[in-house]
N, C-alpha and C positions, 0 to 999 in steps of 0.2 A: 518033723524037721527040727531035731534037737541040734542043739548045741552046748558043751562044757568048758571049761576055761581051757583043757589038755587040748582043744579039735584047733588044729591051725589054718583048715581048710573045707566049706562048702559049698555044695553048687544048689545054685540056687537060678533061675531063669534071669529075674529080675530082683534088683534090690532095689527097695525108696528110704531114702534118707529125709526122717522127718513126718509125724503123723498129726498133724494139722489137717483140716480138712480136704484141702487141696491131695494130701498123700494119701489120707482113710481113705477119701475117694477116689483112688486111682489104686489102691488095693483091691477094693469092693468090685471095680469094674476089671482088673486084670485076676479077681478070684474067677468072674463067673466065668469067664475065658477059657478056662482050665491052665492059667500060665501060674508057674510056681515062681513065689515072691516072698520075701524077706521085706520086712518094716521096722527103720531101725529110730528109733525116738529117745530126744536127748531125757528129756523129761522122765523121770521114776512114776508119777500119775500126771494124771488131765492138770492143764494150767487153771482151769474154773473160772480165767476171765473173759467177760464181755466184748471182746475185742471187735470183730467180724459182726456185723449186724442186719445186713440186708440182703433179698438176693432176687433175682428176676427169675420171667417165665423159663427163658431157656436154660439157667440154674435148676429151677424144680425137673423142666426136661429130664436135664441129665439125674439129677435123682430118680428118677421114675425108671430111668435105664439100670439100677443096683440093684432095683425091687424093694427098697427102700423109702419108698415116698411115704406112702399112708403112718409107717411110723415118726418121720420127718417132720410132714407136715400137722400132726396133732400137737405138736410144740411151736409150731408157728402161726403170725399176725397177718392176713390177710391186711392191705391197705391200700382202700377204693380212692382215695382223694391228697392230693397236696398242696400247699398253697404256697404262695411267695408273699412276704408281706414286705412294706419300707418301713422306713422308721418311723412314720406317723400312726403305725400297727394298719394300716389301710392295705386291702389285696392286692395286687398289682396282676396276679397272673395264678393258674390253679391248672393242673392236672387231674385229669378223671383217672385213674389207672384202674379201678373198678368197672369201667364199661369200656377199656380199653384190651381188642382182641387183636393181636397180630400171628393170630392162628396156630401155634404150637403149643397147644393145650392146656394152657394158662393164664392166668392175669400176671401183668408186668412188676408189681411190687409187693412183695411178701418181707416180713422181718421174724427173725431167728433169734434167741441165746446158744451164743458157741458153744457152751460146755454141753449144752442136751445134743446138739447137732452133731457134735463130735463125739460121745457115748452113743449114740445110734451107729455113729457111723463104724466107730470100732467095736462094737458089739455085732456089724455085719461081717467083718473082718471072721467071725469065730465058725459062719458058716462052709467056710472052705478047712479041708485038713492040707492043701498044700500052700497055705497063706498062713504065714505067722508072724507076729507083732511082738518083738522083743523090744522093752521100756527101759531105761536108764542104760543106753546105750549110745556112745556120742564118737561120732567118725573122726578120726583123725589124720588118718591117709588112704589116698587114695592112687591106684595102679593099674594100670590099663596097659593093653595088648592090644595086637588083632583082635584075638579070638573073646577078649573079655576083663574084668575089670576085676580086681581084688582090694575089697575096701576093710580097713585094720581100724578097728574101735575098740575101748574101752569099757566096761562095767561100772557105773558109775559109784554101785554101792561096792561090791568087792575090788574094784580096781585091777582086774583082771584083763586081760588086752585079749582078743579074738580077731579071727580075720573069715573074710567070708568071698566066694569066690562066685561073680553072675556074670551072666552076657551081657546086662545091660544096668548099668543106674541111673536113679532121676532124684533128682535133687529138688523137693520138696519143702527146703529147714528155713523157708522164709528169706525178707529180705534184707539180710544180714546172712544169708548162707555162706556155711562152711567148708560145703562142694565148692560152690562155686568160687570160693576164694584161693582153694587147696589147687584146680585147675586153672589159676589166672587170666581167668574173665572177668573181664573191667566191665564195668557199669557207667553208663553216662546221660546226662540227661539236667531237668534241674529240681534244684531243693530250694522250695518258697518259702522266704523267709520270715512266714506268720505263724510262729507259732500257736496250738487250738490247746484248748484244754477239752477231754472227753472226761466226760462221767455218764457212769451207768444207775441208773439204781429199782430197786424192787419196791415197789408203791402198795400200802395198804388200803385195803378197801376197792372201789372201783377205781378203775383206770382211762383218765380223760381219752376219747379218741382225737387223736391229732398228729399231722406230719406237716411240719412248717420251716420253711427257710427266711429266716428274720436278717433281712439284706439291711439291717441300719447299717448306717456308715459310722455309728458310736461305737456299732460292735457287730458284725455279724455272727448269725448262731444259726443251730438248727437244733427242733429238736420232736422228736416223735414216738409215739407209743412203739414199742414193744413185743417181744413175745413176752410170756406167759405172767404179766402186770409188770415191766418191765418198762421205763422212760430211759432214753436218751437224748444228751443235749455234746452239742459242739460250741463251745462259746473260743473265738476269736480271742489270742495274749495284746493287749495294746501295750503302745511303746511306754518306759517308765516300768512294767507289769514285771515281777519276777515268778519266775515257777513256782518258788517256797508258797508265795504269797495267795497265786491262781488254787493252790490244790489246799489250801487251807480249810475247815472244816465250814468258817465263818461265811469266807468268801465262797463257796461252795452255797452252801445257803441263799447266798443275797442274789446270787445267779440263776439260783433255779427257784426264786421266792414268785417273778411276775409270772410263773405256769403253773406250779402247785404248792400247795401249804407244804416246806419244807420235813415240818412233821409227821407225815406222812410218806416220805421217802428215806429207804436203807441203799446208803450210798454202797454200793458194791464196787466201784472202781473210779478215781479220779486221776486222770491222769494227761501229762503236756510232752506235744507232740509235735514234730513239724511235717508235714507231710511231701512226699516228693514224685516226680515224675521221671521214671527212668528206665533205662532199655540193658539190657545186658547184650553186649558184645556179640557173643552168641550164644545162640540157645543148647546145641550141640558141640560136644568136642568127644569127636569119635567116638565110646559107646556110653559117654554122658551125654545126659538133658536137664535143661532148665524146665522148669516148671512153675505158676504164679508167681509170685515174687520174688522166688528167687530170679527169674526171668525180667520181671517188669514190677514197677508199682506206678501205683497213678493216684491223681486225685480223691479226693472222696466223693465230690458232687454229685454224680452220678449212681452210685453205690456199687462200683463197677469191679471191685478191687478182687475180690474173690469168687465174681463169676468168669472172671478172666482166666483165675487158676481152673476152675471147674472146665471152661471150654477147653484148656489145654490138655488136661486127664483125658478128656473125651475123644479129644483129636487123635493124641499119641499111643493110647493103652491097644486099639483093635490093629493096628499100624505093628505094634512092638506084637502082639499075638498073631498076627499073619505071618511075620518074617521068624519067628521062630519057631511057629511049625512048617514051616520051608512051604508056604503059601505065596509067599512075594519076595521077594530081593533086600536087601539092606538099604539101597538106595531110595527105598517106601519111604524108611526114617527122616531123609531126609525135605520130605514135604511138610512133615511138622511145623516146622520155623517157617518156611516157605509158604504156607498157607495162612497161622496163627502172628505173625508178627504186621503185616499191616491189618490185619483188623485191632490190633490189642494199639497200637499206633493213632489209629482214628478213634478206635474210644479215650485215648491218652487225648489228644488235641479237642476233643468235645467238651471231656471236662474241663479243660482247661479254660474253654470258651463259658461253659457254665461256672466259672468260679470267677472269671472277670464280671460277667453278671451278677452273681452273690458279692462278690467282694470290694464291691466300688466302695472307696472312705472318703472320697468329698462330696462333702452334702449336697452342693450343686450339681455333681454330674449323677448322681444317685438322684435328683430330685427328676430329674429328663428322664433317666432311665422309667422309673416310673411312669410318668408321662406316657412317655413312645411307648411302653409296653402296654398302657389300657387303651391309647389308640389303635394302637396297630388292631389290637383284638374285637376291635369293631367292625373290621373287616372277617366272614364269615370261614375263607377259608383260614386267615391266619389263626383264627381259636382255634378250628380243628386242628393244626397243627400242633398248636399248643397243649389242647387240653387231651390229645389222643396221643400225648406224649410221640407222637410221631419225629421227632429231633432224636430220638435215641438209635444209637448205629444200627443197622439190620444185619443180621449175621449173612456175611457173603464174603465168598471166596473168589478172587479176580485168577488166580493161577493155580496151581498145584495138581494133586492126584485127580484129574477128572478126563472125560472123555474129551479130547481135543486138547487138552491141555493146559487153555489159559480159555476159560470163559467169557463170552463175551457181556461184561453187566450188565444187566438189565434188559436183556434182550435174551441167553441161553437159559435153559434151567440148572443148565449144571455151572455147580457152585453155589448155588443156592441151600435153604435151608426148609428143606420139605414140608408141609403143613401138616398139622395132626390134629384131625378131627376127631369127635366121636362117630361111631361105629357102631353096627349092630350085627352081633355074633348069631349062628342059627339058629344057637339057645334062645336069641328072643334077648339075652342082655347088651345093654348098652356099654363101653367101653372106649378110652382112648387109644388109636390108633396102634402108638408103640406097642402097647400090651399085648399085642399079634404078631410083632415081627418077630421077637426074640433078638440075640445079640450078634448076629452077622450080617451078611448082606442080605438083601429082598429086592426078590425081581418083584414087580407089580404094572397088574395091566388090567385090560376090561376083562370080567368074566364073561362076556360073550364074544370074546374074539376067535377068528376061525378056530380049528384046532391044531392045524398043522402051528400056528401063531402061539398057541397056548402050550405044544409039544417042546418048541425051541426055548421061550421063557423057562418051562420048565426045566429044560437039559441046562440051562445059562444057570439057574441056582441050584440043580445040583454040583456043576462045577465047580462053583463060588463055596462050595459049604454052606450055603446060606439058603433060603426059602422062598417057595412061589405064593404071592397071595393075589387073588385077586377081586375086584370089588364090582358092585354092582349098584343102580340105582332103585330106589326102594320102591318102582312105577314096573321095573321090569320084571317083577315074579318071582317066584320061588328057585335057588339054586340050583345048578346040573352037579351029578353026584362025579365030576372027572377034575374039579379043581378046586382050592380050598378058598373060599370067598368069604367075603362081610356085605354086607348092607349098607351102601353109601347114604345114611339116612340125612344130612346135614347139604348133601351135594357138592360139598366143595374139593374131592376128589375128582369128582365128572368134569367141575368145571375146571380146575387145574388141567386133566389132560387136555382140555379142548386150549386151554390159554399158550398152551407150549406143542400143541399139533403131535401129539404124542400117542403113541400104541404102548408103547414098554418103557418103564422106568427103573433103573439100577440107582436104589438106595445103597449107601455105604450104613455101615453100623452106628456113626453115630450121625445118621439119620439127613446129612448131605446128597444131595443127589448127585450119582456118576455120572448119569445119564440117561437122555430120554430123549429115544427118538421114533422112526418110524418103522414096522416091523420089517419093513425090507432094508435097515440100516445094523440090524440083529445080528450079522456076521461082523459086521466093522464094530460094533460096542464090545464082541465075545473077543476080540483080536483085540482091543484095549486092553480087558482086562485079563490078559495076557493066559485065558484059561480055556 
């Protein structure tokens, strides 16, 4: 997929503007698609800084759907524990995220350095030949049709203008995006007026383990190990405070003097920030999309900032590879926003709640918070609450592409967020769930269902392009050689079907359920999914 300064015109399926990790990865996942993509980044190399720092289970999920994980996570900090302290340094409140399972095949808090994360990520970029990653390339306009979008950039070292011709662009360039400013979509929402100063830095020697939100009201901060010996601290600007002054080498020191001998940490990035809470207008404008921040940004409390852009890749990449291999309708696309904007909403309003709680500045009403916080937690379920970090959003969809159309919460399965257990393949090895489905759809049912039951399931994914798998409990025997099965070794596949009264369930790719229902409702789900 070359291109020269002379070419005024290529076609390309998809372009993403922007290779940040939200865009690597939504190249990586529209590589394995077989969709042809163009990734156009302003940047001539990697930025190298520390920015993006944490990520949760459903994060690593979606890595593990690249084939990417194992090399991901050897650069990343597992992190089993957190604590909330007041000013008197006294706990007031602690999450376990170490013995915390909400079943999709992870623990809830891992920490990352963005320059390894992102070298992984476009190092995965090199396994496709109709994926390619041109660097010092910065968008300047953009033109849209019916049929497709024509975006004209620059070179930024020869200064050479190119133009390039796709069906569809996503606008990945962050929240300052130049898509989205070029299409004028407004952003609205708000910018709190506290400015934080972040520093990163690389520690010699061993590395304290520690993730702590320090709720004084002098100053709140946070600050936590790291990947690969790696501290970060968030210290609160107080009023009187200038920027010059926060990022000074001195003041930098005396900040991070009461967690580690100063001497022992190389400051790799200090820097003053204010952070905001905001929605863009919308997320589509006809064959553009918003993506992470260019989309939305939010708090930090929660660490929620970049797995937001992750679930978006997730959401929109099999959705844009269905409709352009004339699998679905254009109108698919339109479920994107429809589906991803009030969950990215409710995690926007959570944080918000969790930062009125870090952020109290009168000693008084910070001293009650305290208080009520180690009271309440003497009541038995409110610590599991607490400390099973159960207050964090659950990924669930109230409307969009599912069977029936609009889920009912908490009561259908569809729109939910499938579990993924481990699993035992024939061979005898052990494995997480995803690792058998592959990247489309999966019908899945009991492997001892009649067969005429196990015939339909399986015409239903051949249909789909997608695969029959089905499972069994590790009490019922040895496999029959007419379907492709695992070994429900954990149970909590058997017990899923029995919780939702289920024969068949239609997984979507990124691992949402379509649908599940009873094998004599098999014709109405195949009529859904319109195949």
């Amino acid at each position: 997929m070359g291109c020269d300064s002379q070419q005024s015109d290529m076609q390309v399926d998809v372009i993403i503007s922007g290779c940040g990790p939200v865009g690597a990865l939504t190249g990586n996942l529209l590589g394995l698609m077989g969709v042809r993509t163009l990734l156009l980044e302003r940047d001539t190399a990697p930025h190298g800084e520390p920015r993006a720092f944490s990520c949760d289970d459903e994060g690593l999920r979606i890595y593990q759907a690249t084939g990417l994980l194992d090399l991901l996570r050897k650069d990343m900090r597992e992190t089993r524990f957190a604590e909330y302290v007041g000013g008197t340094g006294q706990r007031f409140a602690e999450v376990h995220t170490g013995d915390t399972d909400f079943g999709f095949g992870h623990t809830p808090l891992w920490f990352f350095h963005q320059p390894l994360l992102e070298r992984e990520l476009r190092e995965g970029l090199k396994r496709f030949e109709h994926v390619e990653l041109r660097q010092g390339m910065a968008v300047e306009r953009v033109e849209q049709d019916a049929s497709g979008v024509t975006v004209r950039y620059r070179d930024a070292v020869t200064g050479a203008e190119h133009s390039v011709r796709g069906r569809y662009l996503l606008a990945c360039d962050g929240a300052r995006s130049g898509v989205r400013k070029t299409m004028g979509i407004q952003m609205s929402g708000k910018a709190y007026g506290e400015p934080w100063l972040a520093v990163s830095g690389t520690i010699e020697g061993p590395a304290p383990e520690i993730c702590r939100f320090v709720c004084d009201p002098k100053r709140p901060a946070f600050v936590a190990t790291g990947a690969v010996n790696q501290l970060r601290w968030e210290f609160m600007m107080l009023p009187g405070e200038t920027r010059e002054e926060l990022e000074r080498p001195e003041t930098i020191a005396k900040l991070i003097a009461p967690y580690i001998d100063p001497s022992r940490v190389r400051i790799e990035r200090a820097q003053v920030y204010t952070f905001h809470c905001l929605n863009a207008a919308r997320w589509r404008d006809g064959n553009v999309f918003l993506l992470g921040d260019a989309a939305h940004t939010m708090p930090p409390f929660m660490g929620q900032g970049l797995v937001s852009g992750l679930r978006d890749a997730s959401n929109l990449a099999w959705k844009l590879k269905r409709v352009l291999h004339g699998q679905a309708p254009d109108a698919l696309l339109d479920t994107y926003e429809q589906e991803r904007r009030p969950h990215v909403e409710a995690v926007q309003k959570l944080c918000v709640q969790v930062g009125h709680l870090f952020l109290a500045r009168n000693p008084w009403v910070a001293a009650a918070r305290d208080a009520v916080m180690r009271t309440m937690q003497r009541i038995p379920r409110v610590r599991r609450f607490i400390q099973g970090f159960e207050f964090k959003q659950p990924p669930l969809h109230d409307r969009g592409y599912y069977f029936g159309g609009k889920p009912a919460a908490g009561k259908a399965a569809e729109g939910t967020y499938f579990p993924q257990p481990r699993v035992r393949l024939e061979s005898g090895e052990e494995v997480l769930l995803d690792d058998t489905l592959g990247n489309d759809f999966t019908v899945l049912c009991r492997h001892d269902a009649p067969a005429a039951e196990l015939a339909a399931a399986r015409g239903l994914a051949e249909s789909l392009g997608g695969r029959l798998l089905t499972f069994r409990p590790s009490a019922q025997g040895p496999a029959k050689a007419d379907a492709p099965a695992v070994e429900d070794v954990t149970g909590k596949l058997t017990e899923w079907f029995s919780r939702y009264t289920a024969d068949v369930v239609v997984l979507r790719p990124d691992r949402f359920v379509f649908g599940a229902v009873k094998s004599q409702r098999l014709p109405e789900l195949r009529q859904a999914l319109g195949v």
